[in-house]
ZALOZA-35146 format. One line per 10 residues: their letters; for each residue x, y, z of C-alpha. Coordinates in nm, 2 decimals, decimal comma. Layout:
A = X Y Z  ...
// end
This chain:
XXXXXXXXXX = -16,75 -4,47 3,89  -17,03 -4,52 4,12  -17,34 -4,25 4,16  -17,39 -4,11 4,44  -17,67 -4,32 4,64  -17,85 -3,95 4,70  -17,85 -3,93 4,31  -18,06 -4,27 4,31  -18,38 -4,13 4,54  -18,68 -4,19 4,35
XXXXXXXXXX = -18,80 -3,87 4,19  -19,11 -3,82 4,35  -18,94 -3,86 4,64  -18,77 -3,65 4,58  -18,98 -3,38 4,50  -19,09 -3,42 4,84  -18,78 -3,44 5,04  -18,62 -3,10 4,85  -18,33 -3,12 4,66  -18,11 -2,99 4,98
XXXXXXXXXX = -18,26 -3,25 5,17  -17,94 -3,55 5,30  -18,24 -3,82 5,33  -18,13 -4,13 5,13  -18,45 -4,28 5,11  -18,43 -4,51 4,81  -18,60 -4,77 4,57  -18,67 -5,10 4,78  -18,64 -5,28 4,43  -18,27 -5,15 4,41
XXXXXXXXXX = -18,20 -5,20 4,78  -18,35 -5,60 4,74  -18,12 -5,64 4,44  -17,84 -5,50 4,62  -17,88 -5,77 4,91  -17,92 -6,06 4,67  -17,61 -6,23 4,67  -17,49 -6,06 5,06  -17,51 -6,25 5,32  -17,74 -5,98 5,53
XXXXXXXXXX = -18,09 -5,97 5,70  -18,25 -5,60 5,63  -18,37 -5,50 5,96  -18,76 -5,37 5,85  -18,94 -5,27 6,20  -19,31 -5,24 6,23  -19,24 -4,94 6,47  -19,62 -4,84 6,58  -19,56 -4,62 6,83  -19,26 -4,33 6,67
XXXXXXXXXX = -19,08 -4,29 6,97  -18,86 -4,65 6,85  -18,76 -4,45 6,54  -18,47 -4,30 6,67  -18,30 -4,52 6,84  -18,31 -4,74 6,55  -18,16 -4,48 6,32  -17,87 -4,42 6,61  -17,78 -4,82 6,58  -17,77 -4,80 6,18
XXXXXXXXXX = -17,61 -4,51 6,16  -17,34 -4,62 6,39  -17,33 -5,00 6,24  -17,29 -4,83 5,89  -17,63 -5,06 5,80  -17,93 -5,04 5,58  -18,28 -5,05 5,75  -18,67 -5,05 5,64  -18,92 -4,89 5,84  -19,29 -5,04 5,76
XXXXXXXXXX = -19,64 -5,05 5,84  -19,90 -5,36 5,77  -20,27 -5,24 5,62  -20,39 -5,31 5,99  -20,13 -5,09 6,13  -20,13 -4,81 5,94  -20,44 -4,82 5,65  -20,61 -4,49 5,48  -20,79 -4,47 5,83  -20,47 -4,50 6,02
XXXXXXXXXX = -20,53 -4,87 6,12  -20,47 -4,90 6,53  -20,18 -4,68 6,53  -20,33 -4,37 6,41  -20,09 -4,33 6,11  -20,16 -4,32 5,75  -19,96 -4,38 5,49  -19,89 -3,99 5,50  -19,78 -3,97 5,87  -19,59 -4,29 5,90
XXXXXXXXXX = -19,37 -4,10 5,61  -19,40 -3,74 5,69  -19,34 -3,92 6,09  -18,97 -4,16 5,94  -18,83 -3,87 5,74  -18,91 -3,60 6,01  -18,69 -3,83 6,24  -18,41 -3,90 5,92  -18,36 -3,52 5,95  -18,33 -3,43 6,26
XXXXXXXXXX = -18,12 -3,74 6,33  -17,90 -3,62 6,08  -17,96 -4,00 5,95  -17,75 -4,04 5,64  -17,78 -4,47 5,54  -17,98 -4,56 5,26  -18,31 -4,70 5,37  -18,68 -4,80 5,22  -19,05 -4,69 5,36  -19,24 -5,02 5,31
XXXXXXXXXX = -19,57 -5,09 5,28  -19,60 -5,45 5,49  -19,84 -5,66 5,42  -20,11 -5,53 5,22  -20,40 -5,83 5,29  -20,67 -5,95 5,08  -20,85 -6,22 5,32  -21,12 -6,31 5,07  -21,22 -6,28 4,75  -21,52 -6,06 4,77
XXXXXXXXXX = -21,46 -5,72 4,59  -21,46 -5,47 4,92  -21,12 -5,60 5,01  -20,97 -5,59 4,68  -21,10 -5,20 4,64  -20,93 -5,10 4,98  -20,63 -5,27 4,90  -20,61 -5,09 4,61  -20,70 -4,80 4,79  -20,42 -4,82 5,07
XXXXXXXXXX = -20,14 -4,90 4,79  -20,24 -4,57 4,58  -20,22 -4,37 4,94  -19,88 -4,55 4,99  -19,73 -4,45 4,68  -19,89 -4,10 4,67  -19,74 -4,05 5,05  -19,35 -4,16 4,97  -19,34 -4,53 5,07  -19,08 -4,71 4,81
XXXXXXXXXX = -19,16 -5,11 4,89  -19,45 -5,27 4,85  -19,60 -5,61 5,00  -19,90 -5,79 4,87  -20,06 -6,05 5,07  -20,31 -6,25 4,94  -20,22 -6,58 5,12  -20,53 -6,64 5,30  -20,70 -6,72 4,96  -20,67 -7,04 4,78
XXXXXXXXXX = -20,34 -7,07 4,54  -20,53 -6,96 4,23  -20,71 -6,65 4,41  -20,39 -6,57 4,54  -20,28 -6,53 4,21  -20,53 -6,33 4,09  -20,52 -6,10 4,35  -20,15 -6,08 4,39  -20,11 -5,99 4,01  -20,44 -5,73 3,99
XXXXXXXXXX = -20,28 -5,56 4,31  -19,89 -5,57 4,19  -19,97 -5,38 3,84  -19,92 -5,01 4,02  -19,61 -5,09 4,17  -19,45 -5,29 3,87  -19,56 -4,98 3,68  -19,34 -4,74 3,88  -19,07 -4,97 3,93  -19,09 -4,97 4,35
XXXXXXXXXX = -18,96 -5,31 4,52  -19,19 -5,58 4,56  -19,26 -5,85 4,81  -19,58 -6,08 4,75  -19,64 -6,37 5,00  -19,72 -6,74 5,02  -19,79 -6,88 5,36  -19,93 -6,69 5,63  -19,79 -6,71 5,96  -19,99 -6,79 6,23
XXXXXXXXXX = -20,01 -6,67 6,61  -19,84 -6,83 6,88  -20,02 -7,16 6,97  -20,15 -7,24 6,65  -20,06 -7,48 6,38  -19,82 -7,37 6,12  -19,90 -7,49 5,75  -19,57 -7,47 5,62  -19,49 -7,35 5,26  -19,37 -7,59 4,97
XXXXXXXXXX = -19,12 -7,57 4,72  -19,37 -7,73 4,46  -19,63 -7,46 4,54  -19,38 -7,15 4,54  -19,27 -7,31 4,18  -19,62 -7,26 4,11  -19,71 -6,90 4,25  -19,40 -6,75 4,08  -19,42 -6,93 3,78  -19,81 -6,81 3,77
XXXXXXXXXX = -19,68 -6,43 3,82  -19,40 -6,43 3,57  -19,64 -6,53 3,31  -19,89 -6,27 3,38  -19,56 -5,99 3,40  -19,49 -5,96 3,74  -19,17 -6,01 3,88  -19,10 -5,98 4,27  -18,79 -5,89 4,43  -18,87 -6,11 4,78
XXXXXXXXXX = -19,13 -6,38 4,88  -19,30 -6,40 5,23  -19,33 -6,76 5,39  -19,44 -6,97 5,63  -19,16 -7,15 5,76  -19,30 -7,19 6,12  -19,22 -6,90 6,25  -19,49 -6,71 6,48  -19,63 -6,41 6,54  -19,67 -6,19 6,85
XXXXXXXXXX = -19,50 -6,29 7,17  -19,37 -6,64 7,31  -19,52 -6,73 7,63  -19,27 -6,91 7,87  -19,23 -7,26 7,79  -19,32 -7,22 7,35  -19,04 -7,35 7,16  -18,95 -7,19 6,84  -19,01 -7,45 6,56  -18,84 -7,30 6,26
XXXXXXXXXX = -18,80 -7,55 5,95  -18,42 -7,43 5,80  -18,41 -7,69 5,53  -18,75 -7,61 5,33  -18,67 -7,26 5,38  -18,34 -7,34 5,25  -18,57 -7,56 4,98  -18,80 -7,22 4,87  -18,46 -7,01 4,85  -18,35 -7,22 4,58
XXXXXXXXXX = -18,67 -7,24 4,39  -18,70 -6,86 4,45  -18,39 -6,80 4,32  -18,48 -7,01 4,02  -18,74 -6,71 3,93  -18,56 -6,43 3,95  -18,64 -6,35 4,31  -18,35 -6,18 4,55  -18,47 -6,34 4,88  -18,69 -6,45 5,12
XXXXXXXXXX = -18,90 -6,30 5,40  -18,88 -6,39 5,73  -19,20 -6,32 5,98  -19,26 -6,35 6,36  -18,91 -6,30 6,46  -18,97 -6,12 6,80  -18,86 -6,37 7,07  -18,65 -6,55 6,83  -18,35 -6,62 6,97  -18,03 -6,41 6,82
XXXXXXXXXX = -17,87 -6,75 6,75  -18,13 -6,88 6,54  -18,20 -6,55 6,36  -17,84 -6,53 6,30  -17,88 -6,88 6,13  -18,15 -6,72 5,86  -17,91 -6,54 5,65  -17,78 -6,85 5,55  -18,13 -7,00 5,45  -18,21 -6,74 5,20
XXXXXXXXXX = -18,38 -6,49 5,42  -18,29 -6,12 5,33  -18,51 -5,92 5,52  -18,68 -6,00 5,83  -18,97 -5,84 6,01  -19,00 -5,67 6,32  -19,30 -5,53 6,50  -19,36 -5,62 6,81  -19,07 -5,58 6,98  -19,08 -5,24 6,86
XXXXXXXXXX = -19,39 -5,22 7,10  -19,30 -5,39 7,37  -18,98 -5,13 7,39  -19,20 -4,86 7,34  -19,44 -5,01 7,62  -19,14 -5,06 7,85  -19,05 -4,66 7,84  -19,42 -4,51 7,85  -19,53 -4,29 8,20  -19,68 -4,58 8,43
XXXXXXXXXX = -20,00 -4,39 8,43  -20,05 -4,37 8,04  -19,92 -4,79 8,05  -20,25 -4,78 8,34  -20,51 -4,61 8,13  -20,45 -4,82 7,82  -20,43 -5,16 8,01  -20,76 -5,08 8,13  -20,94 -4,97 7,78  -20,77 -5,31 7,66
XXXXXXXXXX = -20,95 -5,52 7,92  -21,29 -5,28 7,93  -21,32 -5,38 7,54  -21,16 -5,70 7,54  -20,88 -5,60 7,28  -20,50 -5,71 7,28  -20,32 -5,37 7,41  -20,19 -5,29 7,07  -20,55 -5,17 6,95  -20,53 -4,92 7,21
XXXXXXXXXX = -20,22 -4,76 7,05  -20,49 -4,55 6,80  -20,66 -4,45 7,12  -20,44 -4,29 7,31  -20,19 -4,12 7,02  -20,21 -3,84 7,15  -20,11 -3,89 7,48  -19,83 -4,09 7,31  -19,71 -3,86 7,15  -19,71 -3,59 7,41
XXXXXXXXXX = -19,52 -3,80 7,67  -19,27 -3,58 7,88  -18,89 -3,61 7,73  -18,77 -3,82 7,98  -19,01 -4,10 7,88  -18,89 -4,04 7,51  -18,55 -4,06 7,59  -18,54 -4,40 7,76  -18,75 -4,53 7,51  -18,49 -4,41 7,25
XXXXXXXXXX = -18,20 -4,59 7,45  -18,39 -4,90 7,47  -18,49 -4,89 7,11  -18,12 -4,81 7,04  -17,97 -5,14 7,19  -18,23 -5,39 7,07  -18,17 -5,27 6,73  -17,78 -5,30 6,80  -17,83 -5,63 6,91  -18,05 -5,74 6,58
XXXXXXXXXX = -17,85 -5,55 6,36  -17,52 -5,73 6,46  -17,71 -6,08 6,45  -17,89 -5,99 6,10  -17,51 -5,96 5,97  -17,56 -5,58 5,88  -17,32 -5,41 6,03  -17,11 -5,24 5,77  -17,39 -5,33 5,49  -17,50 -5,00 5,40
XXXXXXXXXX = -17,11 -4,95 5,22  -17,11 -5,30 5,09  -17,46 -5,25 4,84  -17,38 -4,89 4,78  -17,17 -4,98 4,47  -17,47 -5,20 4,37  -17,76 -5,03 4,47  -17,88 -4,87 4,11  -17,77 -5,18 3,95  -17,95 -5,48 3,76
XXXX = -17,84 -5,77 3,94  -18,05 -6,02 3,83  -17,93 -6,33 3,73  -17,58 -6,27 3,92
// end
């Protein structure tokens, strides 16, 4: 007999959520596991401005599909990063929404890309930091990201920050590879050097669920005329060596203005949860009043910042926008999710892992 997936939340979650509470937020470990042998992209969405967050439940709930909803460290850090949400409002923010959405699918708060850029002992303390507000505040996943370092630094710093989060048993994602912004040069990721990363963790006693790569994918938005240059056979190459390790999956990055053909194509590399964020945004941009859209255009340009640093700024405003605003932005929100949902294969996923959620299923 299977449990009941609202008998697998996390205790301290929850303790928070109330023991009434329908809110299946789970374990991203268990969720990972689940998803290992499926052929299914989780749907994780950077969503920086909360008026997305609806619509994205109304497309899971209605596609029967699992979903993550994440921050980075830039995003959404002790400070609030440039969104103006730390870890304690992005999760008070998703499970406000979960209830009064009535949304009933399993899904996983993530912590996205927790960076360490260099080795100096500042970034490793606020790391460190950020991951003890994170698991204080609810979030269930965790992602460590020490890829801007040399391969043995990355180590290092991937194993000091994964202890915590191994220790409580939350999912896992470390990364090797950072993706780059459109225009640049990718630097694609190995199979020799994720052989090397994972086999460095294991021995140390850490065990990831998921692996981030480069696979020359890009971040932010294409420009008219960019081509998307995704390598399919060395990410098909890491799968395999991932696999090899232990791991459930790969991660796949910069996949706004990837076309829904090709991302459809990833489930069959290997990748098994891909990243959304700023899409999320430009929905969100789409539906704000024109005058709001006006004011933050101009701070961006006044202090020579990309428009997404401006989010922090104006939050309030955000927030307060007139119904009408929040309801388109909702609708939007709600068919782009559809769309990715359908071409992630994850329609109907949500009752395909609940037998196995709760499960070991390593090694199967």
């Amino acid at each position: 007999m299977n449990t009941p997936l609202l008998d697998l939340v996390p205790d301290h979650i929850r303790k928070k959520l109330g023991n009434r509470s329908s809110v299946c937020l789970l374990n991203g470990r268990d969720i990972f596991r689940a998803l290992r042998n499926e052929h299914t992209i989780l749907m994780a969405c950077n969503t920086r401005i909360k008026h997305v967050i609806p619509g994205i439940m109304q497309a899971a709930e209605e596609l029967d599909a699992v979903v993550a909803f994440e921050l980075t460290r830039t995003e959404g850090g002790v400070d609030g990063g440039y969104t103006g949400q730390t870890p304690a409002v992005f999760f008070e923010t998703v499970v406000d929404y979960a209830e009064r959405c009535g949304f009933t699918k399993p899904f996983i708060i993530h912590g996205d890309h927790t960076t360490v850029q260099n080795t100096g002992s500042q970034e490793l303390e606020e790391a460190r930091a950020l991951m003890a507000a994170q698991l204080e505040a609810g979030y269930t996943s965790f992602a460590v990201d020490a890829s801007f370092n040399p391969l043995p630094d990355n180590i290092r710093i991937t194993v000091d920050l994964c202890r915590a989060v191994m220790e409580r048993g939350y999912g896992l994602e470390v990364e090797l590879g950072e993706v780059t912004p459109v225009g640049t040069e990718s630097n694609l990721t190995t199979a020799s050097e994720t052989a090397e990363f994972l086999s460095a963790l294991a021995e140390q006693g850490v065990y990831p669920q998921l692996l981030a790569i480069d696979n020359g994918s890009k971040r932010g938005n294409y420009l008219d005329g960019q081509i998307v240059r995704i390598d399919l056979k060395r990410t098909s190459e890491i799968h395999q060596t991932a696999l090899r390790f232990g791991l459930d999956g790969l991660v796949q990055h910069g996949i706004t203005g990837t076309p829904l053909k090709l991302v459809g194509k990833l489930a069959d590399y290997g990748i098994r949860k891909g990243n959304i964020g700023t899409l999320w945004q430009n929905v969100a941009h789409a539906g704000l009043p024109l005058d709001l859209m006006d004011a933050m255009r101009r701070w961006a340009k006044e202090n020579g910042r990309d428009i997404k640093f401006a989010t922090r700024i104006f939050k309030a405003d955000i927030d307060a926008i007139p119904e009408a605003n929040a309801r388109l932005i909702h609708d939007m929100a709600y068919r782009e999710a559809k769309e990715f949902l359908l071409a992630f294969h994850a329609r109907g996923s949500a009752s395909r892992i609940a037998p196995l959620i709760g499960q070991d299923q390593c090694g199967s």
